[in-house]
C-alpha positions as CSV (number, residue, x, y, z in Angstrom):
1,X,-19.5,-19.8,46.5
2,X,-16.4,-18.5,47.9
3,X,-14.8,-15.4,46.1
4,X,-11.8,-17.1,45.2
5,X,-13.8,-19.7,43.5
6,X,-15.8,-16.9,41.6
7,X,-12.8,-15.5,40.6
8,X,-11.3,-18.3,38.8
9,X,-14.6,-19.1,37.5
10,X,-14.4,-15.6,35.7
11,X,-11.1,-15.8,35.1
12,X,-11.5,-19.0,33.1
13,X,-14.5,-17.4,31.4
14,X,-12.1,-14.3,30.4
15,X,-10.1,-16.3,28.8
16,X,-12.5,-18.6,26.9
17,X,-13.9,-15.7,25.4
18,X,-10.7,-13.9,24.4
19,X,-9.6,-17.4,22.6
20,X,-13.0,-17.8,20.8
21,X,-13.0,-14.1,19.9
22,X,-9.3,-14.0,19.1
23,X,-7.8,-11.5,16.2
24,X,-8.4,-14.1,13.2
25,X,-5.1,-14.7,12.6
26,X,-4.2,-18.1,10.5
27,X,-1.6,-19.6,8.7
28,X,-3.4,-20.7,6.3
29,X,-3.7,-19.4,2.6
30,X,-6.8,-16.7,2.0
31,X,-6.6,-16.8,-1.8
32,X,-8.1,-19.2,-4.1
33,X,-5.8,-22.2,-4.5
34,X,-5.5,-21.7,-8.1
35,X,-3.9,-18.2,-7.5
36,X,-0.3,-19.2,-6.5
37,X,1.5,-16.3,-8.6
38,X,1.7,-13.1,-9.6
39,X,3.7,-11.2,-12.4
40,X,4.5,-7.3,-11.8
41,X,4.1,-5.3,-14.9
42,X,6.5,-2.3,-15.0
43,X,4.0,0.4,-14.1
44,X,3.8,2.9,-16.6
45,X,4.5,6.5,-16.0
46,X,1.6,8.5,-17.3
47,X,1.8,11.4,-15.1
48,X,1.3,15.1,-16.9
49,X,3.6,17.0,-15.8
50,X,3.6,19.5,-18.5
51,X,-0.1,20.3,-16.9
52,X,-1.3,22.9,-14.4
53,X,-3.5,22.0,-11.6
54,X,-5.8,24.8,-10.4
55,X,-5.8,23.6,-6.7
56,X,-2.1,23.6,-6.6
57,X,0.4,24.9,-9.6
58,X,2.3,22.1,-11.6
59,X,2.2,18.4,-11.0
60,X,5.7,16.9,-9.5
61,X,7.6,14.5,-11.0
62,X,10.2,12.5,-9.3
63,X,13.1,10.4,-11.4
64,X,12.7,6.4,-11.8
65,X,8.9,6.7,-9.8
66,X,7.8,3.9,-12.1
67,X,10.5,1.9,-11.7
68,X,10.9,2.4,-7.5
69,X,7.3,1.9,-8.0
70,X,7.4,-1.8,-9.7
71,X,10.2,-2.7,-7.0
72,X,8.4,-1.7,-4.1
73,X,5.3,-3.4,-4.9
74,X,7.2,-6.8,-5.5
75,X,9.1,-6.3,-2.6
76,X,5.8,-6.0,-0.6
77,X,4.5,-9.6,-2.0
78,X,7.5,-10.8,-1.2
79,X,7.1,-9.7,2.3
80,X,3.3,-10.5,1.8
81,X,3.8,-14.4,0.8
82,X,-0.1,-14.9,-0.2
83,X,1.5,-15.1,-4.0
84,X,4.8,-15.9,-5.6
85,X,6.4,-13.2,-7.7
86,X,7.7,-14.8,-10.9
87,X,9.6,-13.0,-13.7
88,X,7.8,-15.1,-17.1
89,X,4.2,-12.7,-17.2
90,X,3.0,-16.2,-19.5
91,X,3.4,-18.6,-16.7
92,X,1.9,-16.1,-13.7
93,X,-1.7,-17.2,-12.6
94,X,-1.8,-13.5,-11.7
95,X,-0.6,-10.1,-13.6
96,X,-1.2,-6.6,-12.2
97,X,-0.7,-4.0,-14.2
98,X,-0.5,0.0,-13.0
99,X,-0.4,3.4,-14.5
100,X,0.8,6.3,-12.3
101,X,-1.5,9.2,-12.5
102,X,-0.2,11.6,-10.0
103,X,2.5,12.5,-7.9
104,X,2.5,15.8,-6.2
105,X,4.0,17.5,-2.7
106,X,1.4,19.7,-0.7
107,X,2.6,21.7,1.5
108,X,0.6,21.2,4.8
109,X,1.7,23.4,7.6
110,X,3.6,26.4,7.9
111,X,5.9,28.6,10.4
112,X,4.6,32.1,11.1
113,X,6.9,33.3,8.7
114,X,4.8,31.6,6.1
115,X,7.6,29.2,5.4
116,X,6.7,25.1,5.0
117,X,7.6,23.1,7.9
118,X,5.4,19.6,7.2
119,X,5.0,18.5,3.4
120,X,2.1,15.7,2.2
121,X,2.9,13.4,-0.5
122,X,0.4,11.9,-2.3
123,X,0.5,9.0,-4.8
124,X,-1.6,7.6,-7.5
125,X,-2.3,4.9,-9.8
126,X,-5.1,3.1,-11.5
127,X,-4.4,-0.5,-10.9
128,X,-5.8,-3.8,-12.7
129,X,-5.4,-7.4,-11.8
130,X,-6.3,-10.1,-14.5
131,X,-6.0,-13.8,-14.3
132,X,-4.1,-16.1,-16.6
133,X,-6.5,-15.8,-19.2
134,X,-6.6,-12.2,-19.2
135,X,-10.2,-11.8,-17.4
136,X,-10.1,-9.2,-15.7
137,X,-10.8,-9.5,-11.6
138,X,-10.3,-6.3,-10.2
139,X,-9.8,-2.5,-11.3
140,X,-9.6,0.5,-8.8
141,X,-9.2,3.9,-11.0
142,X,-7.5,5.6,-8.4
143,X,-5.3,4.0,-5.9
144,X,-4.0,6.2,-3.5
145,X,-1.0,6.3,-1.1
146,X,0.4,9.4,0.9
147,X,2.9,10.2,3.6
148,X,4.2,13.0,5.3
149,X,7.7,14.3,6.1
150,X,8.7,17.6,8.5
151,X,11.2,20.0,7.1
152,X,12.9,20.8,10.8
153,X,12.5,19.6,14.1
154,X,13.2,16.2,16.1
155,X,10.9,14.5,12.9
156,X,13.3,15.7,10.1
157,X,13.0,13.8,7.2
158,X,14.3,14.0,3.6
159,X,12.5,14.0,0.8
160,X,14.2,11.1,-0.7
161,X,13.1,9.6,2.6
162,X,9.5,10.6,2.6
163,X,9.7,9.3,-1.1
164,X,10.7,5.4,0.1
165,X,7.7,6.0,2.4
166,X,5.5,6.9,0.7
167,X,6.1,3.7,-2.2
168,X,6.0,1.8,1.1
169,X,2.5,2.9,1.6
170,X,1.5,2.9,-1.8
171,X,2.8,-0.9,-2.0
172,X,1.3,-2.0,1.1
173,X,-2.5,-0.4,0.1
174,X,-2.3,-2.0,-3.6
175,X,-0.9,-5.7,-2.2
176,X,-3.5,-5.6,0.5
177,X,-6.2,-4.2,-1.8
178,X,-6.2,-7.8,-3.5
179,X,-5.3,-10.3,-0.9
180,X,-8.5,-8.5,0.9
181,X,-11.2,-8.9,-2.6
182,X,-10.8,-12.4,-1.4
């Protein structure tokens, strides 16, 4: 055989196996066909903050987390589109309920002046997802989402800014947490 015909004999056996081993992409639907939509409880805020934490002072609050937390996750299905978000929890095929357990800010490095220049925010929930009947199909106790954010430098962020971050991750871990059980 001549090179050039080994190379395109390779060359077409490159690319037969990248198609056959190809990323798994599909258009189709990967949930149950009876599992069309979802309803969004408001999460509830159950976060202490009147409590100490020994590894690290008093728990954060932040204003309206609940309810940034309810939009973001919606927004993500929407984004998603595995399941419809409808606003009537009796005619969802879906409902997922969550309870925020935790917010806090760690501070994760610092200057040599012992001030903070990168913060970690962490995020979490227990989550549940129940089906029309009100069997319940999955449950994850602790649901976590984080980001970080630098104080200074050419990575500045706000917190305000970390904040829609880190409900970004939060909503993107508990959407694909389901669309994944199945």
């Amino acid at each position: 055989m001549t090179p050039v015909k080994t190379m395109k004999i390779w060359a077409v056996a490159l690319i037969a196996g990248f198609s056959l081993s190809s990323c798994g992409y599909t258009a189709t639907r990967i949930l149950p066909s009876y599992y069309r939509t979802i309803y969004v409880e408001p999460f509830v805020n159950a976060i202490p903050i009147t409590q100490e934490s020994s590894e690290r002072g008093f728990i954060t609050n932040y204003p309206e987390i609940e309810e940034r937390t309810t939009q973001g996750v919606i927004n993500r299905f929407l984004v998603d589109g595995n399941l419809r978000v409808i606003n009537k929890p009796e005619e969802a095929d879906l409902r997922l309920n969550g309870k925020l357990l935790d917010f806090y800010r760690q501070a994760t490095r610092r200057k040599d002046d012992n001030t903070v220049e990168e913060y970690r925010l962490n995020l979490s929930a227990s989550i549940t997802l129940r089906d029309k009947q009100g069997k319940l199909l999955l449950e994850e106790p602790m649901l976590v989402g984080d980001t970080t954010y630098f104080l200074s430098g050419p990575t500045v962020k706000s917190e305000t800014a970390a904040v829609d971050d880190l409900i970004t991750d939060f909503s993107r871990r508990i959407v694909e947490w389901i669309i994944e059980y199945w």
